[in-house]
C-alpha positions in Angstrom: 79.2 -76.1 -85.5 76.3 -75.8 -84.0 74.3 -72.6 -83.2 72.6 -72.6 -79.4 69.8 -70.5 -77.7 70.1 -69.5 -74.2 67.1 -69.4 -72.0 68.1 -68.9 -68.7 68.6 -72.4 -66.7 68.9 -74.1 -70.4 70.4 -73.7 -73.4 68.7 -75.5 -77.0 70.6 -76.1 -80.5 69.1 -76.0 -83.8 70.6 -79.8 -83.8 68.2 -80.4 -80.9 70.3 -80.7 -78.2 69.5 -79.3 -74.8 71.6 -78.2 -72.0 70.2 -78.0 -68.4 72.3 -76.4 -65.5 71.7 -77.5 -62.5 74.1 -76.0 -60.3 76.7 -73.0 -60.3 79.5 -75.6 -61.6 77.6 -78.6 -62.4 75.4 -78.8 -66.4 73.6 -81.9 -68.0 73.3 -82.4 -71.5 70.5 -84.3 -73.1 72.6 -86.7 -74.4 73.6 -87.7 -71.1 77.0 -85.7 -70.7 77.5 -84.2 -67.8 80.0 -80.7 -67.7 81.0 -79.0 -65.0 82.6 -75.7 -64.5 85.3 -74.2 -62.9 86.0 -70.7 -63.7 87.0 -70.1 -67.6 87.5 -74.2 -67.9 84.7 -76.3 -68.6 85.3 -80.3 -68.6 82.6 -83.1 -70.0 82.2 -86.0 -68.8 82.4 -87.2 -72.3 86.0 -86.1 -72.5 85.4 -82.6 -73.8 87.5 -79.6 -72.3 86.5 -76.0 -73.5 88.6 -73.1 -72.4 87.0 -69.7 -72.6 88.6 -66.2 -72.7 86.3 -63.3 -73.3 84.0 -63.8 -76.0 85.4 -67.1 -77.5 86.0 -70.7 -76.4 89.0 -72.7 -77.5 86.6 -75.0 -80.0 86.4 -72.0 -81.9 83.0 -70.8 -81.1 81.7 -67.2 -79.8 78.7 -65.6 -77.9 77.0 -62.6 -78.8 74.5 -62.4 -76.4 71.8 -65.3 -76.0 73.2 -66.8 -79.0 76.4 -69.1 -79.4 78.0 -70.6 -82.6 79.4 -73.4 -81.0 78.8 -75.6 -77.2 82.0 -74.3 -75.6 80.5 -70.6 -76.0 77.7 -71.6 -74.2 79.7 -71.8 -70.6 80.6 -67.6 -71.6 79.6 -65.7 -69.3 78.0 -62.5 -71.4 77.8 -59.4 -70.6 74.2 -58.3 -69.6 74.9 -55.3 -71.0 74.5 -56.5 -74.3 70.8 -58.1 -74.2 67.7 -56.6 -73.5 64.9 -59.7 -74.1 62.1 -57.5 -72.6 62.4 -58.2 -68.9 63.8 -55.8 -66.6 67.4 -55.6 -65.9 67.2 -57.1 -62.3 64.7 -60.3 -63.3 66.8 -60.7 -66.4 70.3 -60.9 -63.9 68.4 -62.9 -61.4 67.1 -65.9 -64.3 70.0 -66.0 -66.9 72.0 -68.5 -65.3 74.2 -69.7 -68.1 75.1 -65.6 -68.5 
């Protein structure tokens, strides 16, 4: 699996794969897929379908904070509670859109 950063409006992996959202349900990969999600079901356009419940996504990846072991943690919602990258709360809940 592969581990991803999340950076507010994208997410990176050390694979080099990038994520962009560009919408509330709607987030484009750099190899062209396109996922969208709707509540804790995320589907690709590749074919993909990751189911999350808390913490964990049905491919068998987590997210502990800004990090996720795997690409179906990535559509996690986190708890801002648990990061604290520097910026004040309110910015930080304003720009972390994949959160």
């Amino acid at each position: 699996m592969d581990i991803w950063n999340i950076f507010g409006w994208f997410a990176t992996s050390d694979k080099g794969e990038s994520i962009h959202k560009v919408s509330e349900t709607t987030s484009v990969s750099s190899n062209g897929t396109v996922y969208t999600t709707m509540g804790p079901f995320t589907h690709g356009s590749d074919g993909s379908d990751y189911t999350q419940t808390g913490s964990f996504s049905s491919d068998g990846s987590n997210r502990m904070g800004s990090i996720a072991t795997g690409l179906g943690a990535v559509f996690i919602k986190s708890h801002r509670d648990e990061v604290d990258d520097g910026f004040s709360r309110r910015r930080h809940m304003d720009t972390d859109e994949f959160n």
